[in-house]
N, C-alpha and C positions, 0 to 999 in steps of 0.2 A: 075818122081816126085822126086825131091829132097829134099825140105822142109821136116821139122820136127814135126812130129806130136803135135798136141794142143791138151788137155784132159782139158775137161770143165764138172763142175757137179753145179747143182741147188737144191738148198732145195725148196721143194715146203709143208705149212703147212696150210691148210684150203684155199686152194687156191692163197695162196699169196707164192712171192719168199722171204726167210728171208736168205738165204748166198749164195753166190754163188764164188768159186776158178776155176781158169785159169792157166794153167802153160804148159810149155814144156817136165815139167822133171815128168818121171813115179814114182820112188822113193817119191818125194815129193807130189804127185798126190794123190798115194797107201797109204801113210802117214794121210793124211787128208781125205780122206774119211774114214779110221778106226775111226778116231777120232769122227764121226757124231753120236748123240746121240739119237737113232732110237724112234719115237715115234707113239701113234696112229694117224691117219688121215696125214703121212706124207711120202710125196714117194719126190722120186730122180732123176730128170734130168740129163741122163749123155751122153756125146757127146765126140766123139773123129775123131778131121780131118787131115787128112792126105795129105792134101795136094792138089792143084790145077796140074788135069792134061786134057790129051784129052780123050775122052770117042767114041763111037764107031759112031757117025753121025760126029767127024771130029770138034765137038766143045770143049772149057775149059771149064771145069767146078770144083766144089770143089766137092772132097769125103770125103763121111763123115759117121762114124756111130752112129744111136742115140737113147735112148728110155726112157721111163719111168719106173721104179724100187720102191715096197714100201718096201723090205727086204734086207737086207745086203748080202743075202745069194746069193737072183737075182742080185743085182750089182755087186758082186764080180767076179759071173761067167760072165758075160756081158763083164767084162773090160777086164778080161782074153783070151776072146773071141774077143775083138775088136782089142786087140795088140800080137797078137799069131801068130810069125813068120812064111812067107812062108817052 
């Protein structure tokens, strides 16, 4: 896999999505989710793909990891966790 990773996060607030950023670059990533202004009833969609490769029956596929987050605290370690070098 050579592609470069995509980090994608969603604001999710009474069940609606109200922002949602994409980008390649971590820096800029890590930047804008500090900036989210944490509220009750509102968790965070966050996804990070790495790329299309083969997987073990011999097909492509994308990898990806992804989960739902209502605390800064959970997401922070999540990302840390999703992009943490071999």
């Amino acid at each position: 896999m050579k592609s470069r990773q995509i980090f994608t996060y969603k604001i999710i607030r009474n069940g609606k999505e109200v922002a949602k950023c994409q980008t390649h670059f971590i820096r800029r990533f890590s930047h804008r989710t500090r900036s989210i202004k944490w509220q009750n009833g509102q968790s965070v969609y966050l996804r990070v793909n790495y790329g299309r490769g083969i997987n073990n029956q011999g097909k492509t596929v994308l990898f990806c990891n992804e989960g739902e987050y209502t605390t800064k605290a959970e997401l922070v370690s999540a990302l840390n966790a999703f992009t943490e070098r071999e």
